[in-house]
C-alpha positions in Angstrom: 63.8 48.0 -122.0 61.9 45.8 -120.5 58.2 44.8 -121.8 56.4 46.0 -118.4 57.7 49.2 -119.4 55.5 49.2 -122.4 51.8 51.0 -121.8 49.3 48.3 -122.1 46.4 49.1 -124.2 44.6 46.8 -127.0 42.2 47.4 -129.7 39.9 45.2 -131.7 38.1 45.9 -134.7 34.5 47.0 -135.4 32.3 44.0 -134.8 34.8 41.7 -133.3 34.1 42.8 -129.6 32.0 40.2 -128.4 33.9 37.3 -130.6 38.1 37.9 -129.7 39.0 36.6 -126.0 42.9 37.4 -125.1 42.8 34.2 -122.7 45.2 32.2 -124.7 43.1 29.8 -126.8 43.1 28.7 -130.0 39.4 29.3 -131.3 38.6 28.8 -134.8 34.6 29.7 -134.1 35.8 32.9 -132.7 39.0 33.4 -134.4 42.9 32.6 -133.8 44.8 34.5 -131.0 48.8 34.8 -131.8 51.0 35.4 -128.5 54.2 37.4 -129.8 56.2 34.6 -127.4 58.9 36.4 -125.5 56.6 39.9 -125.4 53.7 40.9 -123.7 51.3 40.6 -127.0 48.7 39.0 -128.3 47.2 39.2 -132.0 43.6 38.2 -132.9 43.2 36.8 -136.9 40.1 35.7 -138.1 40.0 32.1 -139.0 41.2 30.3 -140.9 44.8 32.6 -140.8 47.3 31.8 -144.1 49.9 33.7 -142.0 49.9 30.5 -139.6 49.9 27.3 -142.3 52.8 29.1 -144.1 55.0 26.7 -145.8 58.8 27.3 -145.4 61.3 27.3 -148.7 64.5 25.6 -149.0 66.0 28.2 -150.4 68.0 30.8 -148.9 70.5 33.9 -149.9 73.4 34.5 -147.9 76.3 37.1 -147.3 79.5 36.3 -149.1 81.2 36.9 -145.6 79.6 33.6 -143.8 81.3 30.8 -143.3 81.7 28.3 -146.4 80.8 25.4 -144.5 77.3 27.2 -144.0 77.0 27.8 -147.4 77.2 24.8 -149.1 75.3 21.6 -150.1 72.0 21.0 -147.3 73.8 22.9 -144.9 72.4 26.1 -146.1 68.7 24.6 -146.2 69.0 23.6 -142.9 68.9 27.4 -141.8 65.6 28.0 -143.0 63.2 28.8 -140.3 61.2 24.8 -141.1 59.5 22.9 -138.9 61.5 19.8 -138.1 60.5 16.4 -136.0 63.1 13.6 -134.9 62.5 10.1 -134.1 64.6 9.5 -130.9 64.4 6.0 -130.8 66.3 6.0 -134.0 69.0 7.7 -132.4 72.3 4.3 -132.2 74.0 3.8 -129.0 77.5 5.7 -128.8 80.3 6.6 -126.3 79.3 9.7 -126.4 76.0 11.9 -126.3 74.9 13.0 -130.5 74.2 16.8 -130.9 71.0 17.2 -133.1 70.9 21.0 -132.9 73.7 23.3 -132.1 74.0 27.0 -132.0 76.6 28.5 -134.7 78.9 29.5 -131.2 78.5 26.1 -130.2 77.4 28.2 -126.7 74.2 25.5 -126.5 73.1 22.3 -128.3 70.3 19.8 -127.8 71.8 16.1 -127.3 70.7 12.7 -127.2 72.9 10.0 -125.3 71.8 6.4 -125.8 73.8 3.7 -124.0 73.8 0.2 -124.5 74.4 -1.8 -121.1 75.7 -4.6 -122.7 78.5 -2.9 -124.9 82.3 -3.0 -124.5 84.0 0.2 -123.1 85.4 2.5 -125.4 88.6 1.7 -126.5 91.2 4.8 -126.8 95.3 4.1 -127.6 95.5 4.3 -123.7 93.3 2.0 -122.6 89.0 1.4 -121.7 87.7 4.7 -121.2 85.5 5.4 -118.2 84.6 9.1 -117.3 83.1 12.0 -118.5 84.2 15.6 -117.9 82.3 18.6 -119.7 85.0 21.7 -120.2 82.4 23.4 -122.6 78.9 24.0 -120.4 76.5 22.6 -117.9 74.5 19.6 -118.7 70.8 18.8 -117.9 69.3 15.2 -118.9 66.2 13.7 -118.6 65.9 10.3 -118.0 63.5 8.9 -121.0 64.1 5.5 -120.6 66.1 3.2 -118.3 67.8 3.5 -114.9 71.1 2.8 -113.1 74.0 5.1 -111.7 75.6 8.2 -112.1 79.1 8.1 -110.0 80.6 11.8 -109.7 83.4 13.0 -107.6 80.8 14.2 -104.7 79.1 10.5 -104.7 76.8 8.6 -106.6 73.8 9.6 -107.6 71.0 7.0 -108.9 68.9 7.5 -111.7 65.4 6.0 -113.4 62.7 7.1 -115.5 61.3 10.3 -115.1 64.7 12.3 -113.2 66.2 15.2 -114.5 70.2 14.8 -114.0 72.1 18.0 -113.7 76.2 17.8 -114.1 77.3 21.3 -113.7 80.5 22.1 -115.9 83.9 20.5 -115.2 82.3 17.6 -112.8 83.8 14.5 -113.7 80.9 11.7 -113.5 80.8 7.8 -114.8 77.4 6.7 -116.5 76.2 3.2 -115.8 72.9 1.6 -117.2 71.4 -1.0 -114.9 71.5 -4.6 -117.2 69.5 -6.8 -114.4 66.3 -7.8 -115.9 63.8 -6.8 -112.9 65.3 -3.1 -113.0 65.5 -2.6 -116.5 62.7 -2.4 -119.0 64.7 -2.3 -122.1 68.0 -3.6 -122.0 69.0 -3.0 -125.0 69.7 0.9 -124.3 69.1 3.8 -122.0 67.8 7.1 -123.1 69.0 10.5 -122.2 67.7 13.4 -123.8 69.3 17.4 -122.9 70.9 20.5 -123.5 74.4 21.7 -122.7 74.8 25.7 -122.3 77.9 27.2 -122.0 76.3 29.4 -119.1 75.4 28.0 -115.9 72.0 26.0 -115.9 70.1 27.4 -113.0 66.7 27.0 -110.9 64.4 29.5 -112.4 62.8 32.2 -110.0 59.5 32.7 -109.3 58.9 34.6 -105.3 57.5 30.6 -104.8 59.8 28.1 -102.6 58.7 25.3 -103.8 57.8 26.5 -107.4 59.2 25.2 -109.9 60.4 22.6 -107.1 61.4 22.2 -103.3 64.9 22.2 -102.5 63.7 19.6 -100.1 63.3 17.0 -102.7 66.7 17.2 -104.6 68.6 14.1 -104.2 72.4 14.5 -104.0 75.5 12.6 -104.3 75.6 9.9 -101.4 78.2 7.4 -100.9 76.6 4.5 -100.8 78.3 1.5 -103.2 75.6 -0.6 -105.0 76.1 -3.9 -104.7 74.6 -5.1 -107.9 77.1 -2.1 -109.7 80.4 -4.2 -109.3 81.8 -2.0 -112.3 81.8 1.1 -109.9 85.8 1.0 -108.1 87.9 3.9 -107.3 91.2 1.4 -106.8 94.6 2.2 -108.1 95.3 -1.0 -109.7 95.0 0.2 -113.4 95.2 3.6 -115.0 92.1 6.0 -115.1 90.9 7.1 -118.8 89.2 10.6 -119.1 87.5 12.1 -121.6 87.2 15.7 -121.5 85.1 17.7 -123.7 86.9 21.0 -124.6 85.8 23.1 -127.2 83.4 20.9 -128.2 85.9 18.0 -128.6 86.6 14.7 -126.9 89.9 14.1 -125.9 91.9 11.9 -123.3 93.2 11.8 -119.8 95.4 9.3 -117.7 95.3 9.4 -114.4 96.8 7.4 -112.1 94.5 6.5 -110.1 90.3 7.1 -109.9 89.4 10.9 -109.3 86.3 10.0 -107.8 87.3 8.6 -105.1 86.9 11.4 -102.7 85.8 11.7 -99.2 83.2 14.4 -98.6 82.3 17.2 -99.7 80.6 21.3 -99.5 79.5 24.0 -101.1 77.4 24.7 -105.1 77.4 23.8 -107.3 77.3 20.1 -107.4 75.3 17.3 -109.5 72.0 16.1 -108.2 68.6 14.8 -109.8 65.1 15.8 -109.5 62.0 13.8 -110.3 59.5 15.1 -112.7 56.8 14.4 -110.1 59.1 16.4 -107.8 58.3 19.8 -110.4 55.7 21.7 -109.5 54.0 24.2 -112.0 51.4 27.0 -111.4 48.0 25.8 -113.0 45.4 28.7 -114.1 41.8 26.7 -115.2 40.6 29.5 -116.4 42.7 30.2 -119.7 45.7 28.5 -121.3 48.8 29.2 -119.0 52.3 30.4 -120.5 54.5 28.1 -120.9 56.9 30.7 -119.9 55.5 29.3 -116.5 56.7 25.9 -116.7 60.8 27.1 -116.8 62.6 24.8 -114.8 66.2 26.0 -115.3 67.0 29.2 -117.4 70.4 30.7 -117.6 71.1 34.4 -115.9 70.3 36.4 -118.7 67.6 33.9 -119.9 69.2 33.0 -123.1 68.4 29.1 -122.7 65.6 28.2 -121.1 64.1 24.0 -119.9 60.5 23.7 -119.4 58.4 20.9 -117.9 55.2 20.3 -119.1 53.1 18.5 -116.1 49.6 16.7 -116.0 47.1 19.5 -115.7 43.8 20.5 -116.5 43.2 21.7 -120.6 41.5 24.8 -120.6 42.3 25.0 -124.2 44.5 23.8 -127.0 47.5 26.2 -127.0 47.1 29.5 -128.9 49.7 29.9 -131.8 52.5 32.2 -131.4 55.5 33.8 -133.1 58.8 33.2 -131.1 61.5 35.0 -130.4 63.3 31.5 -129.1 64.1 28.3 -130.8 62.0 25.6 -129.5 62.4 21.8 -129.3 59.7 20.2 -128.0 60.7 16.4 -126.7 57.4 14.6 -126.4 57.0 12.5 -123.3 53.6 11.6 -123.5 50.8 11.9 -125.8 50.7 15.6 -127.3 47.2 16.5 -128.3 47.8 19.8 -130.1 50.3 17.7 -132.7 47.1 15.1 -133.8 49.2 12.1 -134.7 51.9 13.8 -136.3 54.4 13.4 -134.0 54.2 10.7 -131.4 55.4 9.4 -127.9 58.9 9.7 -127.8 59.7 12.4 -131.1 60.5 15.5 -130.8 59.9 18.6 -132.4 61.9 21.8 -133.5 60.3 25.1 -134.4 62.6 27.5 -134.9 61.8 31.2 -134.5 60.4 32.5 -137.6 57.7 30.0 -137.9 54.2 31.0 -136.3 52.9 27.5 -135.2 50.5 26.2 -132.0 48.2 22.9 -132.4 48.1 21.3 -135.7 45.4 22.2 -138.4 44.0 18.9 -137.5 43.7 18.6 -134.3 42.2 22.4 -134.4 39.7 20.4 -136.4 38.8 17.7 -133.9 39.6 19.4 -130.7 36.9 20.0 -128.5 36.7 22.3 -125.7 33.9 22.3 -123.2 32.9 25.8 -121.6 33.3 25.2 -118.3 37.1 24.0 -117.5 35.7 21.6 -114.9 33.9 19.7 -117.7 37.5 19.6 -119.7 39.7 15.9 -118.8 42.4 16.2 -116.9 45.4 15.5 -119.5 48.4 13.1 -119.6 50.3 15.3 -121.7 53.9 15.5 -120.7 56.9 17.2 -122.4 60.3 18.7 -121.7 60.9 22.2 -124.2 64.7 23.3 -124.6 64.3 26.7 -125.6 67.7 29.0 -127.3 67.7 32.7 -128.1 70.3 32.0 -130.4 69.4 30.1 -133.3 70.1 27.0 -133.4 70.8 24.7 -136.2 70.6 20.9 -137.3 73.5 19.0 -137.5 73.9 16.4 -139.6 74.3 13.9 -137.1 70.2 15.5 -136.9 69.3 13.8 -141.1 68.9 10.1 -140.4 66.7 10.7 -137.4 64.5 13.3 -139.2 60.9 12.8 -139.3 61.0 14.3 -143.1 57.0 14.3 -143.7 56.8 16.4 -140.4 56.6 19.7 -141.9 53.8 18.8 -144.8 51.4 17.9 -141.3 51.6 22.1 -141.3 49.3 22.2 -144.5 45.5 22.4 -143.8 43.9 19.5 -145.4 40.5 19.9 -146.8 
């Protein structure tokens, strides 16, 4: 059934008229609001609420018929519905992207890919590997840090700062980080941060052309060779390494020759990058929008879900909410309703089961002027991979985790 079916009516208690306002703040004069995320509801609780600064157990009991590898050591912990942070700039350079979270089906996982410009290829029994071919799900990456190429089979597609890369499934693409000095900030490695969902990745719908973004300003494959990319060649001369990802996997593959090198091409889906600039977001000054409005791309049946979080006007801090998704919340930008907890470049996972919105302390030192003209126009810029299905931290997840995340949860007096 779907929620508009629901009759919509609300109550409030005796004396609370003129304090509760169901416009999405967080307001600890007037009291908390809690949006059931996912549902049309909203909860007012007076201030301050224990049911929000709950603090999560290690400890859980399970059925004897679940897997054993879920049921011993931390593993088991790690299902607990806890507040976690991770500090991607920990994350080492690899061949090959690192799953932090994962769903038990392995249907979708968040991943970091970190490549170093100036490392060797990877070296299989066959030879230097170099491309990348996803059996297992679509892939959508956001460009944190760095620039330089992505070479598929329709073209090549160049990337920087700021662009959302989309590889639909079974595309075979080659990743190459730009090492000259005036095009690279960092050259010690490039940052990629995503999800993979076993069902197609696709542009959200909102009755709006150009919301959440034009078609006019995708940019597709093009074949256009870069001069200053001399690794990019689709001769014959020397065998072609693979690696496929199949059932979540990486094997090998020798072709003969390169199977990029193709001559045109029609038809969805194909690769492509928009800009973050490019992503436009509806903006309501008058309460705290739903971030259910910043989806991006969301699968069919809305099971995974990738929101952009734009400049805009603060009407509020966020009101707190119960989900009925998994969140992970990469930060971009400065954050405000995280108050120094997390910073520019962590990110966050709340899994559902864990009310949470700003942190007790920036509740504390927040302020919120009446009038939304009066309130700054913010900096704050995030991209939120959102799962139905649980998801869970892998332990490629521990030596990245941000362990004193979850005690920032506690009020302090």
């Amino acid at each position: 059934m779907s929620t508009l079916e629901y009759p919509h009516e609300w109550d409030v208690l005796e004396g609370w008229q003129e304090r509760v306002k169901f416009d999405g703040a967080s307001r600890p004069d007037v009291g908390y609001v809690i949006r059931k995320k996912g549902f049309h509801q909203q909860i007012a609780v007076p201030y301050p609420p224990p049911y929000v600064f709950s603090h999560p157990l290690a400890y859980i009991a399970v059925s004897p018929h679940m897997p054993r590898e879920l049921r011993i050591g931390n593993i088991s912990e790690r299902l607990t519905p806890t507040p976690r942070a991770y500090h991607i700039d920990s994350v080492l350079p690899w061949y090959f992207p690192h799953q932090l979270l994962e769903t038990r089906d392995k249907s979708v996982s968040v991943q970091v890919f970190v490549i170093d410009p100036s490392s060797t290829p990877f070296i299989c029994r066959m030879g230097a590997m170099r491309g990348y071919q996803n059996i297992d799900g679509d892939e959508i990456w956001y460009v944190y840090r760095g620039n330089g190429i992505c070479v598929t089979e329709l073209g090549i597609l160049r990337y920087g700062t700021g662009d959302y890369l989309y590889i639909p499934k079974g595309f075979i693409y080659e990743l190459h980080a730009d090492s000259a000095p005036e095009r690279q900030a960092d050259t010690n490695k490039t940052i990629f941060v995503g999800i993979e969902s076993t069902e197609p990745l696709l542009r959200s719908k909102t009755g709006m052309d150009d919301v959440p973004y034009s078609i006019r300003a995708v940019r597709v494959p093009e074949y256009k060779q870069l001069e200053h990319f001399p690794v990019v060649s689709y001769d014959c001369k020397n065998p072609y390494i693979l690696a496929v990802k199949r059932l979540q996997a990486w094997s090998f593959v020798e072709y003969a020759g390169s199977p990029l090198a193709s001559v045109g091409w029609a038809g969805t889906p194909y690769p492509f990058i928009i800009n973050e600039k490019d992503i436009n977001v509806p903006v309501v000054d008058t309460l705290h929008t739903d971030p259910t409005q910043f989806v991006v791309f969301t699968s069919a049946e809305e099971k995974v879900a990738v929101s952009v979080f734009r400049p805009r006007r603060v009407h509020s801090i966020p009101y707190y909410h119960d989900n009925t998704y998994d969140e992970c919340m990469f930060l971009v930008d400065t954050y405000a309703p995280r108050a120094g907890s997390v910073g520019v470049g962590d990110m966050t996972f709340h899994p559902q089961g864990f009310c949470h919105g700003p942190q007790p302390n920036a509740l504390r030192v927040s302020q919120v002027h009446a009038d939304p003209k009066d309130n700054d126009w913010s900096l704050q810029r995030a991209v939120m991979f959102e799962s139905r299905i649980p998801l869970i931290p892998t332990r490629e997840s521990i030596d990245v985790e941000l362990k004193k995340y979850v005690s920032s949860w506690i009020p302090r007096n």
